[in-house]
C-alpha positions, 0 to 999 in steps of 0.5 A, a space after each residue: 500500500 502507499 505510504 499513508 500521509 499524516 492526515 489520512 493516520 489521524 483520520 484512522 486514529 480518531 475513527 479507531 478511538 471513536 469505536 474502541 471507546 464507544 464515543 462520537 468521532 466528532 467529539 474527539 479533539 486531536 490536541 488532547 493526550 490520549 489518557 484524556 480521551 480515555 486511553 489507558 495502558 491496556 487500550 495503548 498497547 491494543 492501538 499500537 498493535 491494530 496501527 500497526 497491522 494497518 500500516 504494515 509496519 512494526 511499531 514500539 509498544 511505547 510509541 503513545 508515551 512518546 507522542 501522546 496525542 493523535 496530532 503528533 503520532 499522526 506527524 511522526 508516522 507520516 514522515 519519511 523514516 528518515 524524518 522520524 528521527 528527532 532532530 538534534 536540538 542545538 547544543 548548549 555551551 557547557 564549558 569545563 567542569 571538575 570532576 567530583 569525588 566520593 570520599 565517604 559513605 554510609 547506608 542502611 538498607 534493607 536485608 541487613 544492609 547496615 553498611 557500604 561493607 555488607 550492601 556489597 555483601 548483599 549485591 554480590 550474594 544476590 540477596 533478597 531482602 523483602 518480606 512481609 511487612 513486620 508486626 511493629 509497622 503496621 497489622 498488614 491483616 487489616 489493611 491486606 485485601 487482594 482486592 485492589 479495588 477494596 476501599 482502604 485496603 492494600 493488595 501488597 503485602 511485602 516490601 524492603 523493611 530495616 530493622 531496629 529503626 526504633 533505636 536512636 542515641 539522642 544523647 549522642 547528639 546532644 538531643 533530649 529524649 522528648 525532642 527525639 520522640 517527636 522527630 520523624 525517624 528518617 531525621 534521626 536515621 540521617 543524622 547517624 548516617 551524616 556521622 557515619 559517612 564523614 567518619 567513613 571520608 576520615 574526617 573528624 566531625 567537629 573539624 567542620 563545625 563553621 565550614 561551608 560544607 553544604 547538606 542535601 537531602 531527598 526525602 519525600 513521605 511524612 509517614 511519621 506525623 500521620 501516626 499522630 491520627 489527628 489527634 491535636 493533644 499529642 501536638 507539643 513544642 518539637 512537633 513541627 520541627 520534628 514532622 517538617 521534612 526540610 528539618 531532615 537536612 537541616 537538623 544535620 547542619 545544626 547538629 554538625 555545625 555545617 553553614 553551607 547549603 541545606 535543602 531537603 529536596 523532594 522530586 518523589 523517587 528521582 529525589 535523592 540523585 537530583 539531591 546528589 545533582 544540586 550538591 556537585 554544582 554547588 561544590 563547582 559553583 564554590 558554594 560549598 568545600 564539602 557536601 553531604 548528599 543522599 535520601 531516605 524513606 521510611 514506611 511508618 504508616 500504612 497509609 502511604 503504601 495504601 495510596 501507591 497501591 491505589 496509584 497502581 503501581 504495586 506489585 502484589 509479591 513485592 518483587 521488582 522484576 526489572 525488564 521481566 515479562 512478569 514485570 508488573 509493578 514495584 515493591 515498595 522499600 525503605 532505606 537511607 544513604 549518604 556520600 561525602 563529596 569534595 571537587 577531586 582537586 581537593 580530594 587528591 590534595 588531602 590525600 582522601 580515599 576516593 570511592 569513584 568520580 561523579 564526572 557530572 550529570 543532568 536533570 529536566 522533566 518529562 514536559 507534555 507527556 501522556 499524563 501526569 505520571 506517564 514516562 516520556 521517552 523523548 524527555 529520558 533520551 534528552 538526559 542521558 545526552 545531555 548528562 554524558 555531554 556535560 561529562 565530555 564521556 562518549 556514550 560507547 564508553 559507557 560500560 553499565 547503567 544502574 536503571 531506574 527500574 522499578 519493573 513495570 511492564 511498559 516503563 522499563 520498555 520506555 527506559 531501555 529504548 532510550 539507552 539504547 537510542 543514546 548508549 547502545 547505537 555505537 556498540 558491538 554485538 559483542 559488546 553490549 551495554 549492562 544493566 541492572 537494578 538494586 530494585 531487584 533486591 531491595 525494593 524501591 527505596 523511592 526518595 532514597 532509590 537514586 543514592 541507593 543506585 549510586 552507592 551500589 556503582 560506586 562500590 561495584 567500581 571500587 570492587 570492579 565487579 558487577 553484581 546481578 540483577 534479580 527475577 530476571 527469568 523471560 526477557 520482556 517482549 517489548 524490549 528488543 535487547 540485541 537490536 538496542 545493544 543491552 544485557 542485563 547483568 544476570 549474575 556476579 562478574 568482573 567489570 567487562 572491558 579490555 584491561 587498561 581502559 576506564 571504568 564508567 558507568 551511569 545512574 538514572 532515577 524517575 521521578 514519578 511528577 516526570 523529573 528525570 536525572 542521570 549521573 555519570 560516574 568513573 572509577 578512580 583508578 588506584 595501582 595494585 603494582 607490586 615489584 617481586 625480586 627473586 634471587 638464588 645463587 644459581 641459574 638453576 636455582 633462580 629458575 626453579 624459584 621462578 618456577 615455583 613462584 609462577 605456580 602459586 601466584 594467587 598464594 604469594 600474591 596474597 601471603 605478600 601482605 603489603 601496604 601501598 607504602 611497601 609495594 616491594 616483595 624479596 624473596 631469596 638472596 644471591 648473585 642472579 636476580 630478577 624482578 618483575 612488576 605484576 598488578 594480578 596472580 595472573 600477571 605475574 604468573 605471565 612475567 616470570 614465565 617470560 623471563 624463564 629462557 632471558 635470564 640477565 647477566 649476574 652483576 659483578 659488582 653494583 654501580 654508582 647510583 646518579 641522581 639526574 635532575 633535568 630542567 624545565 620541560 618534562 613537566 605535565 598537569 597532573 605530575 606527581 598527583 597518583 605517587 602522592 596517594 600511593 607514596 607517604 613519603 613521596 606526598 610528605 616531602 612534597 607537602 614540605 617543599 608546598 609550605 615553604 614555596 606557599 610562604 614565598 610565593 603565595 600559592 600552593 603546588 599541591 592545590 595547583 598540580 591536583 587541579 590541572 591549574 591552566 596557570 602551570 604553564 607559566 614559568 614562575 608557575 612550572 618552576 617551583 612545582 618540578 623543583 617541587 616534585 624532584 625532591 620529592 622524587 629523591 626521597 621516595 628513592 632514598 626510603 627504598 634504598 636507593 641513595 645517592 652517590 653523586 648529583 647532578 642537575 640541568 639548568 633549573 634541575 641544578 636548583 634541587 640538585 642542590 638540595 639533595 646533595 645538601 648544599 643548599 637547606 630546603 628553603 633556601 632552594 625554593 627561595 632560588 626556584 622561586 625568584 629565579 623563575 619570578 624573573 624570568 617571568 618579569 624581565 625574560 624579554 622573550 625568544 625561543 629553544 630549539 634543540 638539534 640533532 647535531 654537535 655544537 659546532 655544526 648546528 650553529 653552521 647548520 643554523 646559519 642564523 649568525 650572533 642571533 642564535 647561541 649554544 644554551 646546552 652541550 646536551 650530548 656529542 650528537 645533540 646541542 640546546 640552541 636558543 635565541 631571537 624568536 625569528 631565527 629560531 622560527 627560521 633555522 626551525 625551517 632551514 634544518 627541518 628541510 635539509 633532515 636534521 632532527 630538530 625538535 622546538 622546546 616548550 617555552 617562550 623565552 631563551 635561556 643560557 645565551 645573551 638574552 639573559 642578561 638583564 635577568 642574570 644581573 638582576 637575579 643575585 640581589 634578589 638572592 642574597 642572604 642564602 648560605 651555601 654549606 658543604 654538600 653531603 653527596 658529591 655534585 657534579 656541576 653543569 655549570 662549571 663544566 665537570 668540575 666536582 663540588 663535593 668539597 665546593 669552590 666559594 661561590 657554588 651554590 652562591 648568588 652569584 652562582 645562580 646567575 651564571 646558571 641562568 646565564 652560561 650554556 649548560 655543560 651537561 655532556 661534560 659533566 655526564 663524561 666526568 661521572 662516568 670516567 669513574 666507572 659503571 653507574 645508573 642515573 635516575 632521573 628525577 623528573 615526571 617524564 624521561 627528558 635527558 635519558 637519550 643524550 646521557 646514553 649518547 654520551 656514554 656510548 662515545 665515551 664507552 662507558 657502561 650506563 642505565 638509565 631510568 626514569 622516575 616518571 613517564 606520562 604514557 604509565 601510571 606513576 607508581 608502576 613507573 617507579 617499580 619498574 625503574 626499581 627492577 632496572 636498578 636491581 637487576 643492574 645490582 644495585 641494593 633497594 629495601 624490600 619488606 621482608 617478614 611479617 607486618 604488625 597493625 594497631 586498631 584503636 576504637 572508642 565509643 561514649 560507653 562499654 556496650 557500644 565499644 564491645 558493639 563497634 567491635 563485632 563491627 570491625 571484626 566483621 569489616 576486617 575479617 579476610 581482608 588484604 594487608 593494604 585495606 587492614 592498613 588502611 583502616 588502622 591508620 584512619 581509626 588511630 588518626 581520622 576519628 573523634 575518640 571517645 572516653 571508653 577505648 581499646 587498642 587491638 594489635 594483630 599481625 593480619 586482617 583475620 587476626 585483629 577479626 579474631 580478637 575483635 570478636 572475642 572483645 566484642 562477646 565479652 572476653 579479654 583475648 590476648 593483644 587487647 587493652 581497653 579501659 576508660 580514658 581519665 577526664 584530664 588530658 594527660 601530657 606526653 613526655 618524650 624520654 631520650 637516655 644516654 648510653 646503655 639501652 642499644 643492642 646490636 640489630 637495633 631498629 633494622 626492622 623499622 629501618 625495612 619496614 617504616 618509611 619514615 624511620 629510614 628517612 629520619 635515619 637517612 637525614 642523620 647518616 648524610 649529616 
């Protein structure tokens, strides 16, 4: 048949509606939404199926929903098929937004669920947690009829219920027992959990009192005041406050201390991820440093189960059966959950565990829908684009979307076709998007279904798995899964992707006024690297190590028990060695595998270890930002070199380097930041073993080559980074850096620019630094390129070691007086006076004077590598975050004939932390000595609560948490207990050698014993003093502190600092 145009569809449509529903034709106005006309679900998907037959055409079963009047279904179906797709509406300008970190969390949902810890439990295990509704909320019997029709009665007998919600310690709080009694439990539920999920971000709580940390909070029912059954005489002075919904949010500001923001934010079951929305905006927007953002519900009166019920959108078992064909409503369930929020620049700058990154999202609203409380496909598609444009991620990316649904069976259809038009289009068959619900086991938690959903992804990230969806047994037979590109996620996996590749995923939560809202968020990626160094006596020996090793990987992965601060496992001693970097069993099994048949050379004897310090150019946005969270070492150095540059500069590196500040660019910015991160670099090297056995520095690199080698104290190296980098920038009168593939002498011939270029560095024998005029460096760039000579142009926009520098130069030394050189305690070797050593310095090394002529003269870098090596075999680390003078140092031992290794602390193309493993393998097959753990690691857990019973109750708590966890989890939480907690007069102090140890004695005090390794007590009200005793001779021995010396970072540095001095 012809295609039929849209006037001859509507006409079909008005005379199909006029006998389905026995009306005049006449009367049927076009404009008007078909649930005006009368046309319900059931009459919808009947009229879609007999258009169709008319049309000859497969139509969606939710096409109604999305053009929800006769006039545009008849517009849409009379377009060619090419019109039909919507038209991409402009795009908005949406200009860079940081992304926001997770830092902490708390919950209580149904099933148990009374922690993130044990919400995994219940997501992994594909627990069910709904159930009858129990005798303390309601008689279920009297308000129960199958009925629906029954006036006042329920036809849903289940739901998600929590235990306990009864309980409440108001003197925690400061909050009188009559107060409580009168507050809406869903307050008293989120106070615990404000406290909970800021201890969970280790903070103290009252470290925020006054702070512009902001509260939001999604909450919709008063179930609370309607148990007041009208009766006026139980109305007293904390009523209001204790029924009023926005005291939710509020009264955890009040109690908290908190001046930002407090909304309590009601948009029905999209409220608490549009609560999440509001607070990442007004973390970006700076209103807010911090933010609490969740939701809670509770179902306290029947009454409100008794209207969803009339709403028509129960199901009578309570199960949510998403994207089910037995999908035939939700059940209702209640819960509560919280995050803590920080911009991830600020996060990463207080050291903060971060769950997963809310990289951004969107919110907008169903509009002219086909009712009030009917989806819109349309509206749904337009949040997705517009939440993964906002987070700049390619939908294809996407790897899971934790949906909205509640398992309805055309609402799940309207919300799958929309992932598909806008994630699904761009994917292989092979690799379709996943999705789930945490409906499926706990029920719809409404108000709180969206945190409910997000703290689920934001632990199946942390986990990187995924766990199943429930009551998933015949797909829905109006979702096309394969041809929409979706899986549902039916059982516990690994996160599906190709290793390497970022972990994203997506949040959606409806409301049911049309508020739609979707998250997008990324894992936060964290290294699981360790170095394993096997050594035997042998080759043989050496391979049957190896051997063995490869066939237990999972056990020696596990029984390694390492902290991120101790990432190095040795195993065995002896003259052949090897090492291997490896973040799984399996791959380690794989690398020690491939080393079986290339086993190195046994060293003779170690080399010469070189601190190489380069000079401004290998710097990058976020450099050093991942060894601050996994190095303690490396973070507090680099928080030294922070404070003292922030006194003379008045800004802060840290801050600046986790933010990607624009700004670092900038030469007085660059400058202090790569000092900053080079001595950083030194004493993460130092705490593994690494020392030093000479320096030497390039240009600026000649700045903290100074300070390692202890000519210059800490502040005064800043001072000269600082104002020789400020000069720069004031009086550098501009010019440019070209480096060549040839001699000195023959690129400048080469050049052919005259006295408007000079030599600024004697880079190696095949390679010169040339700088000068803008113009010629633009010209010879040109003349070299065409003739084929390797020429690369430096990133900077002045030149440097040559004329240009003159003003600065003269400038520079009465900007550095009162700085007091000393003799070093490691050799350096100067580029700036052309080899010769400074060990025992000449007067003016390290000077004023002698930062002028660093400015000023060409870099002797050959001449100063050539000396070094001319006493023999060494390996030069260079302290930088990307390899810059690797390349010329090995074409300068090359000419010379020396045997050099050269590694590189950092590189842009790898993680940070697996950067300096494998360097740290380099140097150990080389020979050189490096500090590994060895033997078995000790931990100490404190607690503390306000009375006995609840301290032997926190500690069933820990010992469940603790129970098989890795060492670097045990670690972590120990030193967040002891340091990041408020502590409470009754206490106990728990020493154990693992996870399942300090579990075993937990559990013993928990149930009233005292196990071995166990202090507890009451803490006086005084405060007591500390005193530090230090005797004189008499209490040593030998092999004191050797195992502190191995195993504590901070120890060895201490002991380091005392050894050079």
């Amino acid at each position: 048949m012809n295609r039929p145009d849209a006037s001859a569809i509507a006409r079909w449509l008005v005379d199909d509606l006029a006998t389905s529903l026995n009306v005049d034709a006449s009367g049927l106005d076009t404009r008007e939404r078909f649930r005006e006309l009368g046309v319900d679900s059931a009459r919808a998907t009947a009229l879609i199926a007999r258009l169709g037959i008319w049309l000859e055409r497969a139509l969606p079963a939710t096409l109604l929903w999305e053009c929800p009047t006769i006039e545009r279904l008849a517009e849409r179906l009379g377009s060619e098929p090419s019109a039909m797709a919507r038209a991409a509406e402009p795009k908005r300008s949406i200009g860079p937004k940081e992304p926001i970190a997770v830092i902490g969390m708390a919950c209580r949902f149904p099933g148990g669920a009374a922690t993130p810890d044990a919400f995994w439990n219940l997501l992994q295990t594909g627990g069910d947690a709904i159930r009858e509704v129990p005798r303390d909320r309601w008689d279920i019997d009297r308000f129960y009829d199958a009925n629906l029709a029954s006036p006042g009665k329920t036809h849903a007998r289940y739901g998600g219920f929590l235990d306990e919600i009864d309980r409440f310690d108001s003197a925690a709080f400061g909050i009188s027992p009559r107060e409580a009694d009168h507050m809406d439990p869903q307050q008293r539920l989120v106070l615990e959990l404000a406290w909970e999920a800021i201890e969970d971000a280790a903070i103290f709580p009252a470290a925020l009192i006054g702070r512009a940390a902001g509260v939001f909070v999604g909450a919709m029912w008063t179930d609370y005041a309607r148990l007041l059954d009208g009766d006026p005489s139980q109305i007293q002075q904390p009523t209001a406050t204790g029924q009023d919904t926005s005291i939710v949010a509020a009264r955890i500001s009040y109690v908290l201390g908190l001046q930002g923001p407090s909304l309590t934010v009601n948009t029905a079951c999209s409220s608490s991820l549009v609560a999440l929305h509001l607070a990442c905006q007004s973390l970006r927007a700076g209103e807010s440093e911090l933010a609490l953002a969740g939701g809670v519900s509770l179902m306290l009166s029947p009454l409100s189960t008794i209207a969803m019920s009339k709403f028509g959108g129960l199901s009578a078992d309570g199960r949510c059966k998403a994207f089910d064909a037995r999908a035939d409503g939700y059940g209702r369930g209640e819960g509560a959950g919280l995050v803590v929020l920080k911009r991830l620049s600020r996060a990463l700058a207080d050291g903060d565990r971060i769950y997963c990154v809310v990289a951004d999202g969107a919110v907008n609203n169903d509009g002219f829908s086909n009712g009030l409380t009917a989806p819109n496909p349309s509206a749904q598609e337009a949040v997705l684009r517009e939440a993964y444009e906002r987070a700049g991620v390619d939908p294809a990316e996407v790897g899971y979307v934790e949906t909205h649904g509640p398992g309805t069976l055309l609402g799940d259809p309207i919300e799958a076709g929309a992932l598909g038009a806008v994630l699904g289009g761009a994917r292989p068959a092979d690799g379709p998007l996943r999705i789930g619900s945490v409906k499926t086991n706990i029920g719809h938690t409404e108000a709180a279904a969206g945190i409910a959903g997000l703290i689920k992804v934001a632990l199946a990230l942390h986990h990187r798995m995924l766990p199943p969806n429930l009551h998933f047994e015949t797909p829905n037979p109006h979702i096309a899964f394969e041809a929409l590109r979706l899986r549902v996620q039916r059982e516990l996996e690994p996160w599906p992707g190709a290793p390497g590749k970022r972990r994203i995923a997506g949040v959606s939560s409806f409301g049911f006024g049309g508020t739609n809202c979707h998250m997008v968020l990324e894992e936060h990626p964290e290294s699981a690297a360790r170095l394993w160094t096997i050594a035997a006596e042998s080759p043989d020996a050496l391979r049957r190590s190896i051997v063995e090793l490869a066939a237990n990987g999972n056990q020696g992965s596990d029984a390694a028990g390492l902290a991120p601060t101790e990432p190095v496992v040795r195993l065995g001693s002896g003259a052949h060695r090897i090492a291997v970097v490896a973040d799984s069993a399996a791959t380690l099994r794989e690398r020690l595998l491939e080393r079986l048949d290339r086993l190195p050379e046994p060293a003779s004897a170690a080399p010469r270890v070189v601190f190489v310090c380069p000079g401004q150019g290998a710097q990058s946005p976020r450099m050093g930002v991942a060894l601050m969270r996994a190095q303690p070492v490396f973070r507090a150095k680099l928080e030294a070199c922070d404070a003292v540059i922030r006194e003379l500069a008045g800004w802060s590196v840290i801050e600046a380097l986790c933010s990607g500040d624009p700004s670092m660019n900038r030469v007085d910015r660059v400058q202090p930041a790569l000092f900053a991160v080079q001595v950083a670099y030194a004493a993460l090297w130092r705490s593994l073993g690494i020392e030093p056995d000479a320096v030497v520095g390039a240009s600026q690199g000649e700045v903290a080559a100074c300070h390692i080698a202890g000519i210059l104290t800490l502040e005064d190296a800043a001072r000269v980074v600082c104002e020789r980098s400020a000069l720069l920038r004031e009086l550098a009168p501009g010019g440019g850096m070209l480096l060549v593939g040839l001699p000195a002498g023959e690129a400048l011939r080469a050049a052919d620019e005259g006295d408007a270029l000079a030599v600024a560095s004697f880079t190696s024998p095949r390679s010169t630094l040339l700088a000068g005029d803008e113009g010629a460096v633009a010209r010879a760039l040109v003349r070299l390129s065409a003739a084929g000579i390797h020429t690369a142009r430096v990133n900077v926009d002045y030149a440097s070691h040559c004329p240009a520098m003159d003003p600065v130069a003269r400038a520079l030394p009465e900007r550095l007086q009162g700085i007091r050189p000393r003799p070093g305690q490691v050799p350096m070797v100067s580029t700036v006076l052309a080899g010769e050593r400074s060990a025992a310095p000449p007067p003016e090394t390290g000077s004023p004077a002698y930062w002028a002529r660093n400015l000023r003269q060409p870099v002797c870098l050959q001449q100063a590598i050539e000396a070094l090596l001319a006493d023999g075999p060494a390996a030069l680390v260079e302290l930088g975050p990307h390899p810059l003078l690797g390349r010329a140092i090995e074409e300068t031992a090359a000419r010379a004939g020396a045997r050099a290794l050269v590694v590189a602390s950092g590189n842009r193309d790898r993680t940070e932390p697996e950067t300096i493993l494998e360097a740290l393998a380099s140097l150990h097959e080389a020979g050189v000595a490096i500090r590994a753990q060895t033997g078995r690691a000790s931990h100490l857990l404190t607690v503390s609560a306000k009375n006995g019973e609840a301290l032997r109750e926190l500690a069933g708590h820990y010992a469940a948490a603790l129970d098989g966890r890795p060492a670097s989890r045990v670690a972590d939480v120990c030193y967040t207990a002891s340091t990041r907690r408020t502590h409470h007069p009754h206490r106990a102090a728990i020493v154990g050698g693992s996870g399942a140890e300090l579990a075993a004695r937990l559990a013993s005090f928990a149930a009233g014993g005292a196990p071995p390794g166990v202090v507890a007590g009451r803490a006086p009200a005084s405060v007591r003093k500390v005193v530090f005793v230090f005797p004189g001779q008499g209490g040593q021995w030998v092999g004191m502190g050797r195992e502190l010396l191995e195993r504590e970072p901070v120890f060895a540095e201490a002991i380091g600092e005392c050894e050079r001095a």
